[in-house]
Structures are given as structure tokens and as C-alpha cells.
N, C-alpha and C positions, 0 to 999 in steps of 0.2 A: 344548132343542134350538135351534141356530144359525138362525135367518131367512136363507132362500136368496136372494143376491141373482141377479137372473134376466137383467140386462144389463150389461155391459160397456163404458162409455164412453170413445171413441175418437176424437180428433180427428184427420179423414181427413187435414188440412194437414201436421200432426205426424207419423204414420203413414209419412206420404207418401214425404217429406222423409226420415226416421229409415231408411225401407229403400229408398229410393230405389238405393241401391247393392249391394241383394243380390241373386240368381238368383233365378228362381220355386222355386226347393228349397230354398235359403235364408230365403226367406220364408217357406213353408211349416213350415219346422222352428220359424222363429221366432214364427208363427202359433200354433202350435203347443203350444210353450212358452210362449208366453205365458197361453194360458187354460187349462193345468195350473194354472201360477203364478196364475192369478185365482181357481182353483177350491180352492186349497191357503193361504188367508191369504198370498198375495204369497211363499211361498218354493218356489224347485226343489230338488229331493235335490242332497245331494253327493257322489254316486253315480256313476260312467260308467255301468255296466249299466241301474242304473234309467233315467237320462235316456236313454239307447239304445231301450229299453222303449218309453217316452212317443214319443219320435220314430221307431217303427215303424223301429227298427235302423241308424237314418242313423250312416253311418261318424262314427267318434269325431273327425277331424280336422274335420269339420265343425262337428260341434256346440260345437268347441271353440271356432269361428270365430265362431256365431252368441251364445254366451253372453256377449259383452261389448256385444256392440250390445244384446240382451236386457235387462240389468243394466243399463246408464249411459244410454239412452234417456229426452231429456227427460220425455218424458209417463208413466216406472213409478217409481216408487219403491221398488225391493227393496232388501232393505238386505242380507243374504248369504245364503249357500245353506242349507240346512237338512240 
């Protein structure tokens, strides 16, 4: 069995900066998503439904929005969707 890691390191400067230019629903999706993606070995499905799922049904055009900031965000390293 996998050793659960229990935190998440985030630099708030980074963070900051990286969503400085989303909405609070924005971020939140992107919050979101992100600690699926921490909890899943760094990859999100490449699914709409499923990601629909994880984001408590946030319209698709959104989430389409927030997956790129998600993905190319200096401080993730995802390499593609799974």
C-alpha cells in the first residue's frame, strides 16, 4: 500500500500571482481540481462528465477555461490527462 502524503505544498506568491485573474468560481474549480490532481498521482480524467463530477457540475465551458491555467501553472507539473 502507497504512503499517503497528508500535505500539499504551495507557494502562496505563486498561487497568488497564477490565479490572480480568475473569479472566486474560478478558483474554486481550479482549487478544486487541483487536489483531485494531487490525490490522483498528478493526472485529471479525460472525461467531461467525470471532471463535471469533481467540479460539483460546473458548466463545461468553464472548466474548459480553467484546465489550461490548471495544466501550465508554474508551480504543477502535470504532464496530460489521464
Amino acid at each position: 500500500m502507497a504512503q499517503k502524503i497528508w500535505k500539499m505544498g504551495i507557494s502562496p506568491d505563486n498561487f497568488i500571482a497564477d490565479t490572480v485573474n480568475l473569479t472566486n468560481e474560478e478558483l474554486g474549480l481550479y482549487f478544486r481540481l487541483l487536489c483531485y490532481a494531487w490525490k490522483n498521482e498528478a493526472t485529471l480524467p479525460n472525461d467531461m462528465d467525470r471532471l463535471k463530477r469533481i467540479c460539483q457540475n460546473a458548466d463545461e465551458k468553464m472548466i474548459n477555461y480553467i484546465l489550461p491555467h490548471l495544466l501550465f501553472d508554474a508551480f504543477l507539473s502535470f504532464s496530460v490527462l489521464s
